[in-house]
GUZAVEX-474227 format. One record per residue: residue in one letter; z, y, x of N, C-alpha, C, O, CB in turn; residue number from 1. Coordinates in steps of 0.02 Angstrom, whole numbers, plus 50000, padded with zeros to 5 digits. Glycine has a CB too. Layout:
N
DRENMI r    nZ    nY    nX   caZ   caY   caX    cZ    cY    cX    oZ    oY    oX   cbZ   cbY   cbX   k
DRENMI a     Z     Y     X     Z     Y     X     Z     Y     X     Z     Y     X     Z     Y     X NUM
...
This chain:
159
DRENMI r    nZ    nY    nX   caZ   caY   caX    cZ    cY    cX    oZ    oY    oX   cbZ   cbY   cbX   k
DRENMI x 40897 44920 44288 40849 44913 44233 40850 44977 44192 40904 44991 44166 40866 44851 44190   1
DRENMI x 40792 45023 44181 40786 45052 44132 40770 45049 44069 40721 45013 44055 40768 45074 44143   2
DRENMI x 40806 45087 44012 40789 45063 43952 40788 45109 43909 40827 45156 43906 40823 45017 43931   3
DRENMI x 40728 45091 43863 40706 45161 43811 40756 45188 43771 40808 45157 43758 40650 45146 43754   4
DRENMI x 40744 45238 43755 40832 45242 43720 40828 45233 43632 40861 45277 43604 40876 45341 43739   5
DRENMI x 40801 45194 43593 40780 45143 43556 40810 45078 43583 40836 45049 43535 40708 45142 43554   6
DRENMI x 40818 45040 43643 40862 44995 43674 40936 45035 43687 40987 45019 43657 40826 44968 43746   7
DRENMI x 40933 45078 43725 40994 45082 43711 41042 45103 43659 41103 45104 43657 41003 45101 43743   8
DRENMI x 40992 45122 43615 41030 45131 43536 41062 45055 43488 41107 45039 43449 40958 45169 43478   9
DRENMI x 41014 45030 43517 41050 44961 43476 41088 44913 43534 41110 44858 43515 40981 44906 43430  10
DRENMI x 41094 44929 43591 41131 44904 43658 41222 44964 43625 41282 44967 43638 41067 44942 43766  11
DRENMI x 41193 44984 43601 41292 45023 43581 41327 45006 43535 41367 45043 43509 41305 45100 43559  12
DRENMI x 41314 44925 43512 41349 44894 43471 41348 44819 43506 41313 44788 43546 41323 44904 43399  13
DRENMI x 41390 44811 43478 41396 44721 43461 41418 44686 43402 41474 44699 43380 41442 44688 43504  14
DRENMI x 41387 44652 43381 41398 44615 43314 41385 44537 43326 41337 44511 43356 41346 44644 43253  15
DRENMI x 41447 44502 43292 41462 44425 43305 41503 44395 43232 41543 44427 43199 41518 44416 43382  16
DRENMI x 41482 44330 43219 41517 44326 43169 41548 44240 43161 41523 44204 43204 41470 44356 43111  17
DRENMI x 41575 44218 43134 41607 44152 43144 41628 44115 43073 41650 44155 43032 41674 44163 43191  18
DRENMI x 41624 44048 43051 41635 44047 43012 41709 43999 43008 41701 43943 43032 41579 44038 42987  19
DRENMI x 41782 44011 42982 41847 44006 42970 41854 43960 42930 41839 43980 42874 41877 44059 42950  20
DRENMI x 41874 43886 42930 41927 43829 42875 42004 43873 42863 42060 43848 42870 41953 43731 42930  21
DRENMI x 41991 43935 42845 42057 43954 42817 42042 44006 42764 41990 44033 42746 42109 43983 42873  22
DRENMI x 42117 44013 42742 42104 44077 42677 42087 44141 42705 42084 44139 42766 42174 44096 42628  23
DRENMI x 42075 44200 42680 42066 44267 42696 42113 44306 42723 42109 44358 42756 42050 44294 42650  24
DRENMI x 42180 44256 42695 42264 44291 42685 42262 44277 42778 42255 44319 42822 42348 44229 42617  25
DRENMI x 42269 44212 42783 42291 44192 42849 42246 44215 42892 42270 44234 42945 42300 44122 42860  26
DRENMI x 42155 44224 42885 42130 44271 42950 42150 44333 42945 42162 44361 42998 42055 44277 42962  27
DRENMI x 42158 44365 42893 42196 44431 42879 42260 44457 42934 42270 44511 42962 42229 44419 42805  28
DRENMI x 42296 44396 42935 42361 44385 42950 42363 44400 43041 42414 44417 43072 42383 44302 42920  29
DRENMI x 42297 44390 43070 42301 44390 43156 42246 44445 43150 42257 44479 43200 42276 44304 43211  30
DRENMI x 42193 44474 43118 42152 44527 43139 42182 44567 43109 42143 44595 43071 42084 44530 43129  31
DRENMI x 42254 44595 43102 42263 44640 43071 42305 44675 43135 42320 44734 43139 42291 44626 43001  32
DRENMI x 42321 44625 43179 42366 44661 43246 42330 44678 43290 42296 44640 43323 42415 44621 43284  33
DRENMI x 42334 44750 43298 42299 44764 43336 42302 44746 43433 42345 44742 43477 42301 44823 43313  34
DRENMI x 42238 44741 43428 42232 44714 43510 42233 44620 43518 42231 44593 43574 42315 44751 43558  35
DRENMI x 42235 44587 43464 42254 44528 43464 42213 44502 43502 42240 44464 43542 42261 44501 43410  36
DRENMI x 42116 44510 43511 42068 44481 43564 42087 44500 43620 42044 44491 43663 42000 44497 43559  37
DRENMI x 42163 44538 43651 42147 44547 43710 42188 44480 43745 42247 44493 43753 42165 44622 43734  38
DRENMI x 42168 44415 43766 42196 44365 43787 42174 44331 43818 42116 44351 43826 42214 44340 43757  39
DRENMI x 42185 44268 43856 42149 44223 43921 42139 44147 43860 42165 44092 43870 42225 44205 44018  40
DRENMI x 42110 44157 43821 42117 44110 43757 42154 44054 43711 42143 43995 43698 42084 44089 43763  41
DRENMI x 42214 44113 43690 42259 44096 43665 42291 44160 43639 42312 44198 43682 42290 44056 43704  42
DRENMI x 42297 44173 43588 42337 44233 43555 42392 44238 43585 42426 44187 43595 42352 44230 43484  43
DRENMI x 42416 44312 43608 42487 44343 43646 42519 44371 43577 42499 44408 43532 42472 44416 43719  44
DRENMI x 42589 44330 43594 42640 44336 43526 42658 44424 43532 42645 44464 43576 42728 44273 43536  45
DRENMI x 42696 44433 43462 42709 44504 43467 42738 44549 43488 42742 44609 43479 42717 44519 43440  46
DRENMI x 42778 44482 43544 42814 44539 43590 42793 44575 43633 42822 44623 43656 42855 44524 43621  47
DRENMI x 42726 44550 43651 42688 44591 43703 42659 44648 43685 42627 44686 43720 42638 44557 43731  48
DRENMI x 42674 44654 43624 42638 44745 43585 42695 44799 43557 42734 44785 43511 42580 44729 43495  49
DRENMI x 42695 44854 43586 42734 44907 43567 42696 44951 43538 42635 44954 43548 42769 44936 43616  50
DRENMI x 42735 45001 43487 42719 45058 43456 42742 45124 43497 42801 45134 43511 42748 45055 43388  51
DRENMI x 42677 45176 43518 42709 45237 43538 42685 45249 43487 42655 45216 43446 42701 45278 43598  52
DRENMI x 42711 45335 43492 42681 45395 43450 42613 45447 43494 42634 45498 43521 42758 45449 43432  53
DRENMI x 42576 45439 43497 42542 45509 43502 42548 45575 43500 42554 45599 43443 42515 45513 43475  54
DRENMI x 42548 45627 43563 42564 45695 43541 42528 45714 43453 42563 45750 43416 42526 45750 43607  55
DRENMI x 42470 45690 43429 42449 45708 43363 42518 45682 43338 42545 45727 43306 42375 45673 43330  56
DRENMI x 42556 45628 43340 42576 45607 43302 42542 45528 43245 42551 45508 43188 42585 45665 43285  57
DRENMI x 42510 45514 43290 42472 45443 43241 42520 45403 43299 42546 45418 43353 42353 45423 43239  58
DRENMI x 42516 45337 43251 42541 45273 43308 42482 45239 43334 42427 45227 43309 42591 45208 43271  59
DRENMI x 42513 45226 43403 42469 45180 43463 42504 45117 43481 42559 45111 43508 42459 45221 43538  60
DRENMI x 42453 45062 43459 42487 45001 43483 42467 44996 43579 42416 45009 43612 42450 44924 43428  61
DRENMI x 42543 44970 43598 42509 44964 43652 42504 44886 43671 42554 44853 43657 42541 45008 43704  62
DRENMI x 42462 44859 43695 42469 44771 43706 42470 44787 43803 42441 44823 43844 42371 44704 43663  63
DRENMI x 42525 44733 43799 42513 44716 43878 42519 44668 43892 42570 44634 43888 42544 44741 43924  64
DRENMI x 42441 44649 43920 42422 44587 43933 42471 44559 44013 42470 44606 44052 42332 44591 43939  65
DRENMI x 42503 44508 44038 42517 44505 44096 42483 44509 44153 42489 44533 44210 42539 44468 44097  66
DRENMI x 42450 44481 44125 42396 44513 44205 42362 44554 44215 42365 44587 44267 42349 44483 44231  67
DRENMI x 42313 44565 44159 42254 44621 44133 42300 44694 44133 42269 44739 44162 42218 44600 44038  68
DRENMI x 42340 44707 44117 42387 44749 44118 42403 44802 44035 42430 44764 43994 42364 44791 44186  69
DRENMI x 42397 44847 44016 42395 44875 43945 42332 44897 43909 42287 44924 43941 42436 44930 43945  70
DRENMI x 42329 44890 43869 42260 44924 43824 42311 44957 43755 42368 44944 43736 42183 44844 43790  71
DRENMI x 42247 45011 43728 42293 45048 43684 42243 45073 43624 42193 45109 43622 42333 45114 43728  72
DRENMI x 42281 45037 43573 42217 45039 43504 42258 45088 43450 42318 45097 43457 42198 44940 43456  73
DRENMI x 42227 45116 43402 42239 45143 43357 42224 45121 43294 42170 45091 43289 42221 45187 43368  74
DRENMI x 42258 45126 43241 42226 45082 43169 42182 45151 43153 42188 45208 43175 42297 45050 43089  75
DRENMI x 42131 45119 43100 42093 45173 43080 42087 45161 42993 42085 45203 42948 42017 45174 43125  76
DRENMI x 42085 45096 42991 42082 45068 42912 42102 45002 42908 42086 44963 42953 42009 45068 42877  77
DRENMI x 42127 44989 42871 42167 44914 42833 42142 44933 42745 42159 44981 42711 42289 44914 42845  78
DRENMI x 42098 44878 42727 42075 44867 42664 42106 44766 42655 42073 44714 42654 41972 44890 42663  79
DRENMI x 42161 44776 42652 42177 44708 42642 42155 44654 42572 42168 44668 42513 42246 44715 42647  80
DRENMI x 42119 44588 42596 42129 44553 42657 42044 44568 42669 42013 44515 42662 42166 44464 42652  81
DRENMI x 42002 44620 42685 41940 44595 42683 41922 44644 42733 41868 44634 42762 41901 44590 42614  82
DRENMI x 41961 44706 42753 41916 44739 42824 41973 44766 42848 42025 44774 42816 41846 44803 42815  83
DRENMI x 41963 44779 42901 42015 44817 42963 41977 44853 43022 41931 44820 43047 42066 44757 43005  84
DRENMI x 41984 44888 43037 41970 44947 43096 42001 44963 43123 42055 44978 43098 41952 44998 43090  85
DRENMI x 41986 44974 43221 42029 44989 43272 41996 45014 43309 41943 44984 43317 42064 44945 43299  86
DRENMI x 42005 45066 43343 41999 45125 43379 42033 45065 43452 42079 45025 43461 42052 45210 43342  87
DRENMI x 41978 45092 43486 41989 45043 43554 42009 45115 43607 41963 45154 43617 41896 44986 43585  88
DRENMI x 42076 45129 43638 42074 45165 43668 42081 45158 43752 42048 45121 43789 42105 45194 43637  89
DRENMI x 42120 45193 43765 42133 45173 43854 42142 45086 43874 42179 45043 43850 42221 45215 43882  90
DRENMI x 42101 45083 43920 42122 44994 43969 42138 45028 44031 42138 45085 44053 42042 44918 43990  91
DRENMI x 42154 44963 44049 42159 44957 44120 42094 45012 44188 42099 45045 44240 42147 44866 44121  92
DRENMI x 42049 44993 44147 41982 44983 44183 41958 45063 44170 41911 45090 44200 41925 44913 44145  93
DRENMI x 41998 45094 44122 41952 45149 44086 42024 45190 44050 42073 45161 44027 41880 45109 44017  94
DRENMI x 42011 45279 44056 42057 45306 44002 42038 45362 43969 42035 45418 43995 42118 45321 44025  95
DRENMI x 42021 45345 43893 41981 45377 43868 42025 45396 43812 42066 45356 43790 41920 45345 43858  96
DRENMI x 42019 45456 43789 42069 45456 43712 42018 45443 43635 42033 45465 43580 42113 45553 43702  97
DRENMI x 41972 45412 43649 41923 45386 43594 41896 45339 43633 41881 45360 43690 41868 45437 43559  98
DRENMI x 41879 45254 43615 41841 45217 43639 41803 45168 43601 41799 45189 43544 41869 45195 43679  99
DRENMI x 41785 45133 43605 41730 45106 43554 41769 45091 43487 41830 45099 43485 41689 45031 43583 100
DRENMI x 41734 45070 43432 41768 45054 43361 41772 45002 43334 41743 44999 43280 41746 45079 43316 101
DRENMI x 41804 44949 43354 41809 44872 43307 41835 44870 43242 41888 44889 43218 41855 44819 43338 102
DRENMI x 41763 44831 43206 41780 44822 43146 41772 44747 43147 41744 44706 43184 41741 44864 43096 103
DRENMI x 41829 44743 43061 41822 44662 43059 41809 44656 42973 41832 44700 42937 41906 44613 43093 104
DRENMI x 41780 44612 42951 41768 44590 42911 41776 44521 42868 41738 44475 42881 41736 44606 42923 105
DRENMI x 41817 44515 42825 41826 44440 42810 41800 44440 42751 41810 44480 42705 41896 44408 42811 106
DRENMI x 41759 44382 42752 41709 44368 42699 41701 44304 42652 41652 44276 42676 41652 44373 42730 107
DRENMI x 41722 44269 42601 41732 44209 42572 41648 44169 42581 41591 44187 42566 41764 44225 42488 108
DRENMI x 41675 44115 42608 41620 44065 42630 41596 44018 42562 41638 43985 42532 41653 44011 42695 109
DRENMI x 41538 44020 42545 41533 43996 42493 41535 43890 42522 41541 43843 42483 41457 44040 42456 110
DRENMI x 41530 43887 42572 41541 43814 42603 41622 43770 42600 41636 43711 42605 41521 43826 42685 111
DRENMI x 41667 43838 42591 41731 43856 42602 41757 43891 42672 41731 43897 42728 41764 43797 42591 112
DRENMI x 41851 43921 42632 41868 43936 42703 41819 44046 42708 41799 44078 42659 41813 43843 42770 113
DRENMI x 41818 44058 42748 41805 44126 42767 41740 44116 42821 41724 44060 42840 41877 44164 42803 114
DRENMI x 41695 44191 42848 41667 44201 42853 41701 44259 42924 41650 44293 42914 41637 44201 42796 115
DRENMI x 41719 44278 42954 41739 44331 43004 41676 44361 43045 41634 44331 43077 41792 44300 43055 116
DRENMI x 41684 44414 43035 41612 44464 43073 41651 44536 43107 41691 44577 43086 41538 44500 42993 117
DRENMI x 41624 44528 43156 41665 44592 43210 41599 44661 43231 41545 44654 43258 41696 44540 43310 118
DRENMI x 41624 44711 43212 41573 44765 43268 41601 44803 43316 41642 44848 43303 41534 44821 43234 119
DRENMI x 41585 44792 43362 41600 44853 43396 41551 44907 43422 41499 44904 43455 41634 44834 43445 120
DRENMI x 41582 44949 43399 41497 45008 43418 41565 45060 43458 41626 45069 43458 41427 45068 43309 121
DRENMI x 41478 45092 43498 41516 45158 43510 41504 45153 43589 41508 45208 43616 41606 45163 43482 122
DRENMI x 41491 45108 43627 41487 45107 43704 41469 45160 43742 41499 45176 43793 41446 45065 43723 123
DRENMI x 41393 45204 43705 41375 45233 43749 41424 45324 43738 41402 45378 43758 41287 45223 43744 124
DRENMI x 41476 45316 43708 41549 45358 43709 41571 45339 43773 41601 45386 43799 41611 45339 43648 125
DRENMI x 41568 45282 43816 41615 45300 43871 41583 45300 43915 41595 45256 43957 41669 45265 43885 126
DRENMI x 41526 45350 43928 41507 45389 43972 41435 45395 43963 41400 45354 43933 41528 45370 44034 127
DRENMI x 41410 45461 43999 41350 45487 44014 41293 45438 44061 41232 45446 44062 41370 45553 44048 128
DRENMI x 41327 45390 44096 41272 45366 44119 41274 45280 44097 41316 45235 44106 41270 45385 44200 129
DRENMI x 41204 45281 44064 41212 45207 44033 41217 45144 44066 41217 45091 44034 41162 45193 43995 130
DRENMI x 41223 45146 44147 41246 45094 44164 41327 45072 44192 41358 45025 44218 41203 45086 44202 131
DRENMI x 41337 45136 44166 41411 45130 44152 41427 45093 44093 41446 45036 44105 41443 45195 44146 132
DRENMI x 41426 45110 44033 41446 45072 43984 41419 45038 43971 41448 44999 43933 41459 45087 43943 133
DRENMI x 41346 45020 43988 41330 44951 43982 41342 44896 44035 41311 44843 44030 41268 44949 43970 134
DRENMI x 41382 44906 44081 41431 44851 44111 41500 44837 44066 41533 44785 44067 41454 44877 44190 135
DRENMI x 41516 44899 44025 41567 44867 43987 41558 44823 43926 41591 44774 43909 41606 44912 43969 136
DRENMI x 41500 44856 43894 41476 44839 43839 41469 44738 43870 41499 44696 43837 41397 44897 43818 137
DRENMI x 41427 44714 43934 41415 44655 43945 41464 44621 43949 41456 44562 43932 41384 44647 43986 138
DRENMI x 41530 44642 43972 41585 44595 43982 41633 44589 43914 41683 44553 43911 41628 44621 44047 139
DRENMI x 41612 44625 43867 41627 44627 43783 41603 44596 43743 41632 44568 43696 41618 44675 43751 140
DRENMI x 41518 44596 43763 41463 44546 43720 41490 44472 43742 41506 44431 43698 41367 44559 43746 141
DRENMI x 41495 44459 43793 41529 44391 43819 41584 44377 43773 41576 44339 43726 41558 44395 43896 142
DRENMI x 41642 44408 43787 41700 44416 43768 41712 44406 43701 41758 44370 43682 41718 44468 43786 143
DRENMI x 41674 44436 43664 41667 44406 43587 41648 44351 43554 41654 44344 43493 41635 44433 43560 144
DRENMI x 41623 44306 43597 41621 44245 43585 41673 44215 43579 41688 44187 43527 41591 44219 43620 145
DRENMI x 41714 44215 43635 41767 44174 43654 41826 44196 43600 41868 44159 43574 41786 44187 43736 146
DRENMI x 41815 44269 43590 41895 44276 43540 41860 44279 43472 41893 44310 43430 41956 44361 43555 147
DRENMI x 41804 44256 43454 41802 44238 43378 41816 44180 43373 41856 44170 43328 41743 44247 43341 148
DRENMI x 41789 44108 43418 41835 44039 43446 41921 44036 43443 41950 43990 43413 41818 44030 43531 149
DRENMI x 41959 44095 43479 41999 44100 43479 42037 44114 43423 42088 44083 43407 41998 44122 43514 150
DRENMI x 42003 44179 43380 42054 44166 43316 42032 44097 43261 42069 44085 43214 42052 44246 43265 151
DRENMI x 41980 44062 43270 41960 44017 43230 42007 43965 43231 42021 43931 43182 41898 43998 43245 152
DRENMI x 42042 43958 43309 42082 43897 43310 42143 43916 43291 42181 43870 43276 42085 43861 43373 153
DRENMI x 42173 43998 43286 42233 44000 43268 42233 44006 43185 42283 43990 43155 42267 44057 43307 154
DRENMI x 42168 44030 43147 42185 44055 43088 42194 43970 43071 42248 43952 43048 42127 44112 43043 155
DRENMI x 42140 43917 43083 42131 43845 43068 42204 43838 43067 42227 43843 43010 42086 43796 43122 156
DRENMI x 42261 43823 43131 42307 43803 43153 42368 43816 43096 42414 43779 43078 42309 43832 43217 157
DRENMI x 42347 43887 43076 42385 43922 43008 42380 43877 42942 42430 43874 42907 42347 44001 42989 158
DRENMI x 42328 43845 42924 42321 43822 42850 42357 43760 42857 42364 43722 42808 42242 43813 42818 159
């Protein structure tokens, strides 16, 4: 499929949002680790994430999933409890030393409880030809469904 690049300008994000029966503190409390959506739906405890260093010198979480194998994020911002940013770097699938940018947002629900909204932009960064990253970008747009479900039942599980 070809697509104008007006489509693929707004095909280099994803945005999803969910609404949380918990405080800000406690969704705070699981989007603040980085890599936490990477799971078969169920949050991977913290032993599965290590800290390297970077030749710069910044820290890299690394998560390793058991099967999926490692992914490797970078913090970029913590505004606690209401936004967080992560630098999505090397997977399994891909090794890039910049990869797309997840942001999170926690937002007070006027119904009660929180509001959680995720972006990730940046797709057409991992590579020159757009049907490259828009096969990654599709298995992410999916994917974000399931782990905004996913932290809903752990932040819930928390209160």
């Amino acid at each position: 499929m070809v697509h104008t690049a007006e489509e693929l300008a707004e095909l280099d994000s994803i945005s999803r949002q969910i609404d949380i029966r918990a405080s800000a503190e406690k969704v705070w409390s699981l989007i603040t680790r980085p890599g936490w959506y990477v799971n078969d739906g169920t949050v991977l405890d913290d032993a599965n994430t290590r800290v390297e260093t970077a030749p710069d010198g910044t820290e890299i979480a690394v998560v390793t999933h058991p099967t999926m194998g490692e992914f490797r994020f970078r913090t970029v911002q913590l505004d606690e409890p209401r936004y967080a940013a992560f630098r999505w770097l090397g997977t399994p699938f891909r090794d890039v030393t910049e990869g797309t940018l997840v942001e999170f947002w926690i937002k007070d629900n006027p119904a009660g409880g929180v509001t959680l909204e995720v972006l990730e932009s940046g797709f057409s960064t991992l590579s020159e030809d757009p049907a490259v990253w828009l096969k990654e970008r599709e298995g992410n747009d999916n994917g974000w469904a399931m782990e905004l479900e996913v932290a809903k039942t752990y932040a819930e599980a928390l209160a």
